[in-house]
N, C-alpha and C positions, 0 to 999 in steps of 0.2 A: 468629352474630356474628363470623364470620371468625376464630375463637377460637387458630387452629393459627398464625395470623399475629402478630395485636395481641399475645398475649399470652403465647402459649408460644415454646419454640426449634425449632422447623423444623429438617431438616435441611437441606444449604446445596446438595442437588441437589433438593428438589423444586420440584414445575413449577404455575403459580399460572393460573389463568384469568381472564380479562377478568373475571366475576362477582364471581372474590377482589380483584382489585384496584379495582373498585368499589366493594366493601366497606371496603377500607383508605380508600378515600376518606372516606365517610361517617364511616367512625371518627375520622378527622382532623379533619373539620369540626365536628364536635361536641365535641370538648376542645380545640383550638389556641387560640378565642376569650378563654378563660377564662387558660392559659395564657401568651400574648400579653399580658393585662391586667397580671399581676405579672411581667413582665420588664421591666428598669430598665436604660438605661446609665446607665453608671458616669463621669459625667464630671470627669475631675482637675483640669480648670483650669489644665494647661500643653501644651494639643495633641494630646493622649495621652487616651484612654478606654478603656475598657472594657466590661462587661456584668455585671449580677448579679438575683436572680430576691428577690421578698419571699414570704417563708412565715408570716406572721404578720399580722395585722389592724390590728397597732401599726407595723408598718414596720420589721420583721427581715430584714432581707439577708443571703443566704450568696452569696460570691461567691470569685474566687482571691486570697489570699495578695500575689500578682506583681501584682494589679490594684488592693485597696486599700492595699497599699503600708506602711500604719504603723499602730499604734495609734493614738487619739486623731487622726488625721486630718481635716480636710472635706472635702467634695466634695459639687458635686451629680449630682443622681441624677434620670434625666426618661425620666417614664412616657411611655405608647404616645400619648398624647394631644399631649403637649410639654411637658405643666405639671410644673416642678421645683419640688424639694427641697434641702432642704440632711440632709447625712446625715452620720455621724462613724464611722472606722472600729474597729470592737473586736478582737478577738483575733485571731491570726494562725500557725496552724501551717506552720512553712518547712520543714516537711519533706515536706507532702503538699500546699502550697498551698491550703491549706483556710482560708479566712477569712468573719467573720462582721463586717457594719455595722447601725445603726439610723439609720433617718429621725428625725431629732429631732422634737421637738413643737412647731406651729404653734399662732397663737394660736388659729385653726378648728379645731377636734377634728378627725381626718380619721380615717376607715376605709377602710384600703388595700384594692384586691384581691389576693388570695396562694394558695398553691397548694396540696396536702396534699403529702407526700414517704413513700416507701417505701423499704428495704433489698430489697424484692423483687427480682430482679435474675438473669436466667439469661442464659449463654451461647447467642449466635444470635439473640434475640430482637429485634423489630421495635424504633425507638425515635425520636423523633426531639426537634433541637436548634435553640435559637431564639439569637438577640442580633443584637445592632446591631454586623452586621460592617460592618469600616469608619470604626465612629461613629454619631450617630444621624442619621435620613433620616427626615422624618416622611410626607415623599412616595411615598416606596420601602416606610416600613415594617421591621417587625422579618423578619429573612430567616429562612427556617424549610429545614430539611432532614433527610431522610429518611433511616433507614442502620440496622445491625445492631449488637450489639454481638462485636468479635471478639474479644476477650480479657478476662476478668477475674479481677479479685485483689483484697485482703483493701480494701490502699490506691492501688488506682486499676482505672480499665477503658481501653480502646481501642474504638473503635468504627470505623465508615467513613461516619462522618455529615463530610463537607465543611464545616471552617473555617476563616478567614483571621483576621487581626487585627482586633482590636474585638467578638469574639465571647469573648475568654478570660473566665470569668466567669459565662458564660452557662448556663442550664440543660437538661438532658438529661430529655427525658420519655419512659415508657414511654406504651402508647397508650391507658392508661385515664386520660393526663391527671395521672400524677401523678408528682412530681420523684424524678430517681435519682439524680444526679449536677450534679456542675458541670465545666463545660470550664476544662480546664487549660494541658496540654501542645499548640501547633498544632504538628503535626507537619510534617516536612520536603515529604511527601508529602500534599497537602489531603486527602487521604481516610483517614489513617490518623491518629485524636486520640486523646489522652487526658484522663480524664475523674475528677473526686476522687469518690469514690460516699458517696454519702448516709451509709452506714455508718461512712465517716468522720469525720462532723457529728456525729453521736449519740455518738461513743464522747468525742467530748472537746467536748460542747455547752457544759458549763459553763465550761469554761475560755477557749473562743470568747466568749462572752456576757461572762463577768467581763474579758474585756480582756485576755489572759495572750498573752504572745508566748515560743513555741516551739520546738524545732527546729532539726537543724544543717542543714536542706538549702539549696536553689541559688534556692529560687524567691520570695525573701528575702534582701537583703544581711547579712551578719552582722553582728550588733547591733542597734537601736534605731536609724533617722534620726528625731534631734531638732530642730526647727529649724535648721536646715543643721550641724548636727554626727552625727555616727556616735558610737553609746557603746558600748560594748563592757563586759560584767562581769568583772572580773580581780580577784581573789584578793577578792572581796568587797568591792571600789569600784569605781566607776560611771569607766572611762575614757575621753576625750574622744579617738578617734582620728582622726578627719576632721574638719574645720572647710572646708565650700565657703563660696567668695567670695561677695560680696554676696546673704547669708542676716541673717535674726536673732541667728544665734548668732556672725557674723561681726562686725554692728555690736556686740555687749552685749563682744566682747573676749574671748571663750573659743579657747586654742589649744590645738593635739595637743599629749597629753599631761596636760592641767588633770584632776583627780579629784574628782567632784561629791560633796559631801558632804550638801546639803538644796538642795530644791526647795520652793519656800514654805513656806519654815521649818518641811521636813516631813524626816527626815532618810530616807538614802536607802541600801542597800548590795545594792540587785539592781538589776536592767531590770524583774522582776513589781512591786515597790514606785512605780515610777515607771511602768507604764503605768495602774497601778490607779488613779495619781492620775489620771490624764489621762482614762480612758474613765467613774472616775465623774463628772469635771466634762460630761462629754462626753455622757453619758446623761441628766444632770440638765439640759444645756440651759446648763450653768457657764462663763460668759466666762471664761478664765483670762485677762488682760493684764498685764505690766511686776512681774513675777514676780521675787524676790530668790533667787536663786542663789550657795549657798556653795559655794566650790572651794577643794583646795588645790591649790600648785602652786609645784612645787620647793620641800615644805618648810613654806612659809605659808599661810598661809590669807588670803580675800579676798570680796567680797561681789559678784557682778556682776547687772545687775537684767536679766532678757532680756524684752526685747516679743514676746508669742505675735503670732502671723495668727489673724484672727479665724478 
């Protein structure tokens, strides 16, 4: 079964024959289909997309951090087929890009197709990565590409699997068909990526899943984007540092500087308090709309009501 290929590390001089690479074919053709079926772009709904793969039956996504963007988020999400979803994003570590969304619940029970995922992982090994570079193309297809793995570590790998934009997100299969990684970093050079490894998912699953946002790194704006405002946590109140122009949080009247004190009259003194709210309304399928919002600001205090986006 071509075993020195698919699944172990070669060393990076030895010499393959027509028969080995036949065999890598077969191998392919028999796990990419399955494969292929749980990869999803990630679409944002302002031009911009992404990629991310489901591991679960109910419609668990791991995807990048940089690609779902915020807690309690929408977006949809459209299978190999075309048929969309609406999805909400959960936890988010901005330190390793590692983030976690679910497909909300249709009024049709749906059983996704999803993948199994392993920590198995050796340097050199055969691997190959799938998404919707570019965006999705249902004519063209999910692009698939072939590569090794050339570096790896605790919280990320490198490979020389070839990607562009529209692939971040996307998932890294060894050749038994089952999930290592998610594409993270596109590198300067297409042939040289990096990749968050599954090992990462596992070690902070719950914290992904409960909705927790984490992390002092880059692949993540610092803070919480709330409806066009940036919050930021400062000595134990929620700070209103960015307000962009015609946002929600622009009409309801919130300016840099405002310190949120309750969000539906839920009182608030972290970022984890406040994305808890938002990914349990958000798991439960929970319209949040025309929400009352206590600030103070310079001093008093004040009531402002902001209108979620569905």
């Amino acid at each position: 079964m071509f075993s020195s290929v698919s699944y172990g590390a070669p060393p990076l001089t030895q010499l393959y024959t027509i028969e080995d690479f036949s065999k890598l074919s077969e191998t392919l053709t028999s796990v990419v289909p399955d494969a292929k079926a749980a990869t999803v772009c990630i679409d944002l709904g302002d031009g911009s997309s992404g990629s991310g793969v489901i591991i679960s039956p109910d419609g668990l996504i791991l995807s990048a951090a940089h690609v779902t963007q915020e807690v309690g988020k929408k977006f949809e999400v459209i299978m190999e087929d075309g048929t969309r979803f609406t999805a909400v994003g959960l936890g988010l570590n901005t330190s390793t890009d590692a983030s976690m969304a679910r497909i909300l619940p249709t009024i049709k029970e749906e059983e996704f197709p999803y993948v199994p995922y392993t920590t198995e992982v050796q340097l050199r090994q055969y691997v190959f990565s799938l998404g919707h570079s570019g965006g999705f193309d249902k004519e063209r297809g999910i692009v698939l590409r072939l590569g090794r793995v050339i570096d790896l570590e605790s919280t990320s790998m490198r490979t020389d699997c070839t990607l562009i934009g529209g692939d971040s997100g996307g998932p890294l299969f060894d050749l038994k068909g089952r999930l290592i990684g998610i594409h993270s970093r596109v590198g300067t050079i297409t042939s040289s990526n990096t990749h968050v490894p599954i090992e990462n998912f596992q070690k902070h699953w719950q914290k992904l899943e409960e909705g927790r946002l984490w992390g002092d790194g880059t692949f993540a704006n610092a803070g919480l984007l709330f409806q066009g405002m940036r919050l930021l946590e400062v000595d134990k109140r929620l700070e209103v540092v960015e307000v962009r122009q015609d946002t929600n949080a622009a009409t309801a009247g919130f300016l840099r500087g405002d310190h949120i004190i309750k969000v539906n009259n839920i009182e608030l003194n972290s970022l984890t308090a406040l994305v808890t709210i938002l990914a349990d309304a958000g798991a439960k399928g929970v319209a949040l709309t025309d929400i009352p919002v206590h600030i103070n600001r310079d001093g008093s205090e004040r009531t402002l009501t902001l209108s979620l986006n569905d």
